[in-house]
C-alpha positions in Angstrom: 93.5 200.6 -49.1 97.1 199.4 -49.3 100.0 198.2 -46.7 103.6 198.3 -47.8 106.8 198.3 -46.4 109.2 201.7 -47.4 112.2 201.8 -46.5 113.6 204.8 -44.8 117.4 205.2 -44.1 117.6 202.1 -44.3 114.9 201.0 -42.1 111.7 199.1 -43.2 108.5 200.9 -42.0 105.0 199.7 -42.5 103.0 202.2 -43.8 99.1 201.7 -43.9 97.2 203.8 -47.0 93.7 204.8 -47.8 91.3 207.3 -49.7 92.1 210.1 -52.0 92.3 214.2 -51.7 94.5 215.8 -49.8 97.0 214.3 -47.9 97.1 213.9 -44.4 99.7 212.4 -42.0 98.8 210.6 -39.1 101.4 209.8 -36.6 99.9 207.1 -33.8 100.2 207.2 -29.7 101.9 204.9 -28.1 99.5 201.7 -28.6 100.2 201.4 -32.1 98.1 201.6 -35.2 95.6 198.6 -36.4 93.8 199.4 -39.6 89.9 198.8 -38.3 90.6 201.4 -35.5 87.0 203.8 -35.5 88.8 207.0 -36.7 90.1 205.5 -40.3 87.1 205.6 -41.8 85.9 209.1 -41.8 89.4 210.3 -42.4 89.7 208.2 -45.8 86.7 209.1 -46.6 88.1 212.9 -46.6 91.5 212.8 -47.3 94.5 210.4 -48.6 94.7 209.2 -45.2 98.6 208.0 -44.5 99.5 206.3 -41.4 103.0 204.7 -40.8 103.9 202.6 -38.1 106.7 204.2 -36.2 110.1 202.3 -35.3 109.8 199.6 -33.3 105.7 199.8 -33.2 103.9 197.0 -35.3 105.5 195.6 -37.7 108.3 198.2 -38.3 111.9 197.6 -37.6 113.9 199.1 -34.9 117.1 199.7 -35.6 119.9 200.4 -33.3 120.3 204.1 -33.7 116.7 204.9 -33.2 116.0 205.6 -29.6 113.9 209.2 -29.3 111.2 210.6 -31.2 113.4 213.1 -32.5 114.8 210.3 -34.9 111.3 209.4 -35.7 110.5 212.7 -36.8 113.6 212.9 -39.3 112.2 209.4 -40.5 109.1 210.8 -41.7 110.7 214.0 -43.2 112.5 211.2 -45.8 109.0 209.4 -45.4 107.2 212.5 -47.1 110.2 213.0 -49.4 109.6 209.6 -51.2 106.0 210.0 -51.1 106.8 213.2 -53.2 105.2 215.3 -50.8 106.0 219.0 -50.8 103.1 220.0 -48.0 101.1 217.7 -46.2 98.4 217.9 -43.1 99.6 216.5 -40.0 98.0 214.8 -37.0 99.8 213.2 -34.4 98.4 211.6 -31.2 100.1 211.6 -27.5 103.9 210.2 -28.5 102.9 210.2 -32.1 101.9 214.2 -31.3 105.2 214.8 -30.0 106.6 213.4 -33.2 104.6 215.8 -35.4 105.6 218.8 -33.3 108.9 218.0 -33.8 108.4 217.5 -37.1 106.6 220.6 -37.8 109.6 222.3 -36.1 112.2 221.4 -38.4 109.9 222.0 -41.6 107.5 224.0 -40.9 107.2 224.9 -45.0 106.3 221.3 -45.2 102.8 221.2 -42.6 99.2 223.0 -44.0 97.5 222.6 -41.0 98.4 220.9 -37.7 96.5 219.2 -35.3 98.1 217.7 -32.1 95.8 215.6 -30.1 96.7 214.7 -26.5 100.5 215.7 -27.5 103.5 215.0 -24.5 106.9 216.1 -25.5 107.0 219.5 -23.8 107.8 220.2 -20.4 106.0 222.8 -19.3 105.4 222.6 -15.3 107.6 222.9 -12.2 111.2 220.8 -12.5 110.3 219.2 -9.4 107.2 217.6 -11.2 106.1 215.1 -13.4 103.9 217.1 -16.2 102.6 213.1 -17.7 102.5 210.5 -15.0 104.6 207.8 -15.0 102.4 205.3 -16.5 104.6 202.4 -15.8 104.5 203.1 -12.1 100.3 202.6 -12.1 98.3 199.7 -11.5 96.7 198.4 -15.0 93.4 199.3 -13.9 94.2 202.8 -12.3 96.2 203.7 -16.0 92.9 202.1 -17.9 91.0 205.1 -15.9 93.1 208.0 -16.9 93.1 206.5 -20.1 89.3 206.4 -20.8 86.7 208.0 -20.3 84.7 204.7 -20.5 87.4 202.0 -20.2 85.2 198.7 -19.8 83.8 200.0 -23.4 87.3 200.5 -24.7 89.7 197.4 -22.9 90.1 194.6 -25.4 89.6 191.4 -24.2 92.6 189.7 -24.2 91.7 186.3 -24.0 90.3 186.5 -27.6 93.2 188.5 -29.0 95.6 186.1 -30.7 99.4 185.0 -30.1 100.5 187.9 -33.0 98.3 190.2 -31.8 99.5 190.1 -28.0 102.9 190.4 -29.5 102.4 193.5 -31.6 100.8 194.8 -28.0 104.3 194.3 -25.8 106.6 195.2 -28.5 104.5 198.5 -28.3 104.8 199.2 -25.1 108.4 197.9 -25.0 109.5 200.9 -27.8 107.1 203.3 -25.8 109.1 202.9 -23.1 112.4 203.3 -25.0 111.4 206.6 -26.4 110.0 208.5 -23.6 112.1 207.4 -20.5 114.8 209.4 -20.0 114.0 212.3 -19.6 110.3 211.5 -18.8 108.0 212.2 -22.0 109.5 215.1 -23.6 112.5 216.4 -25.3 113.9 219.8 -23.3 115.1 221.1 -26.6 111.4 221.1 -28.3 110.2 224.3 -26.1 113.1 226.8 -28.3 111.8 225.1 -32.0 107.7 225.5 -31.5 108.5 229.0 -32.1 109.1 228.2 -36.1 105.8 226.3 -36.2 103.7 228.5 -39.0 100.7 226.2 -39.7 97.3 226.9 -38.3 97.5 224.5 -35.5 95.1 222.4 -33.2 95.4 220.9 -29.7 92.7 218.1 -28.7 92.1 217.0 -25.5 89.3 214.0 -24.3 87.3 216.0 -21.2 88.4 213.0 -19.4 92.0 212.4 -19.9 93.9 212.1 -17.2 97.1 211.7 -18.8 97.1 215.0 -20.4 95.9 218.1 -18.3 93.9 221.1 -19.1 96.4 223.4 -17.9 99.3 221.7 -19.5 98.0 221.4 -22.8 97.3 225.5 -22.6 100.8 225.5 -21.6 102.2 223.3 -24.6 99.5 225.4 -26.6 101.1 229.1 -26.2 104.7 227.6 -27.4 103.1 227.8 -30.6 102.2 231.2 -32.7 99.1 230.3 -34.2 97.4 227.5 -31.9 93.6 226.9 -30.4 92.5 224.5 -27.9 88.8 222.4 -28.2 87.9 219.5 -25.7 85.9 216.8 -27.1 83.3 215.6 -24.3 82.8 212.1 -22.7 86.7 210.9 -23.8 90.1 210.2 -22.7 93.3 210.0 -23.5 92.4 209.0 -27.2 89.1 210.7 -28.3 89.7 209.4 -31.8 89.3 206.3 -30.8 86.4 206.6 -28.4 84.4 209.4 -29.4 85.2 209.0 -33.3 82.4 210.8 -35.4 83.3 214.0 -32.7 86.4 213.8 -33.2 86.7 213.6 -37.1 83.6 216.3 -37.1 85.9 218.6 -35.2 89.0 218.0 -36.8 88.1 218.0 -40.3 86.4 221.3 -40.0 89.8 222.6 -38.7 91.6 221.3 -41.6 88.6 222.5 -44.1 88.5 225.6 -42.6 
């Protein structure tokens, strides 16, 4: 396992690293990335498990010119260049699926396999509606519930987190909000680029997230040539994280298959 700091046009990212094989990029959602989080384990223990910390999320600088996840995903492009990457599995969760879609989009000769798990970044539905709620409009406990399928098992308690910890927690919510304001969780240019996605690609859903809907992930799913849907029971909005062993089960046969 190691943490570093790359620098990427000139911006210092934290990126997290662990097992061996084949490598697989893993771009987080929009609470960040902590390196005991349930899905790391069986991952590294299958691939060479790489995980960054996007701009502005953790411990990774934000610089001025970096304010859409478009300009994440050209980050990681350099990211994979200085890894000496030529092709590369990637999985991206919620924002941090939007980022590998757009990724996957401007390289597709780069991405094996792709696997998008609660992804926002399309906009799919009637222009008079919100596809992804607007999560900063809810009461905490009414988000917690779309969240999670079991949110008292999932909610950390934050009387025991620390002073660094709660501050790693704002900061990302503070660059979520940057990225996906305006306009509201997607990029209308996305929709005319899924068309060059090649890879063998697959969209994740928790039964019980109420972020990301059935029908608009079908939606989001059809942009894409070569795409299948699965639903991992008794989850949310991040079944990585609650329903691990599933989730890992299910995607790593996708990306052995």
């Amino acid at each position: 396992m190691t943490n570093a700091v790359v620098k990427l046009a000139g911006t210092d990212i934290d990126l997290f690293e662990q097992g061996s094989g084949k490598p697989l990029l893993w771009l987080h959602g929009g609470n960040g990335f902590f390196p005991n989080q349930a899905f790391v384990a069986p991952f590294a223990a299958k691939r060479r498990l790489i995980v960054p910390s996007h701009p502005g999320f953790g411990r990774s600088a934000l610089p001025d010119w970096v304010d859409s996840v478009d300009d994440i995903a050209y980050l990681y492009l350099e990211l994979l260049d200085k890894l000496g990457l030529d092709e590369v599995e990637l999985l991206g969760c919620s924002v941090g699926g939007w980022a590998a879609a757009e990724l996957a989009s401007k390289s597709p000769e780069r991405i094996s396999k792709l696997v998008l798990v609660g992804p926002v970044g399309v906009k799919t539905g009637p222009a008079d509606q919100l596809d992804i709620p607007d999560i900063w409009a809810l009461p905490q406990d009414e988000l917690n519930k779309l969240m999670f399928h079991d949110p008292q098992k999932m909610l950390p308690d934050i009387a025991k987190l620390s002073d660094d910890q709660l501050t790693l927690m704002l900061r990302n919510r503070e660059t979520l909000a940057l990225l996906t304001w305006k306009p509201w969780m997607h990029n209308p240019k996305l929709v005319h680029r899924l068309h060059r996605v090649k890879a063998p690609s697959l969209f994740v859903r928790g039964a019980s997230d109420g972020l990301v809907t059935a029908a608009y992930l079908e939606r989001y799913a059809r942009l894409l040539p070569n795409a299948r849907l699965v639903t991992i029971p008794e989850a949310g909005h991040a079944p990585h994280l609650e329903q691990p062993e599933a989730f890992a089960k299910t995607a790593l046969a996708f990306l052995d298959g």
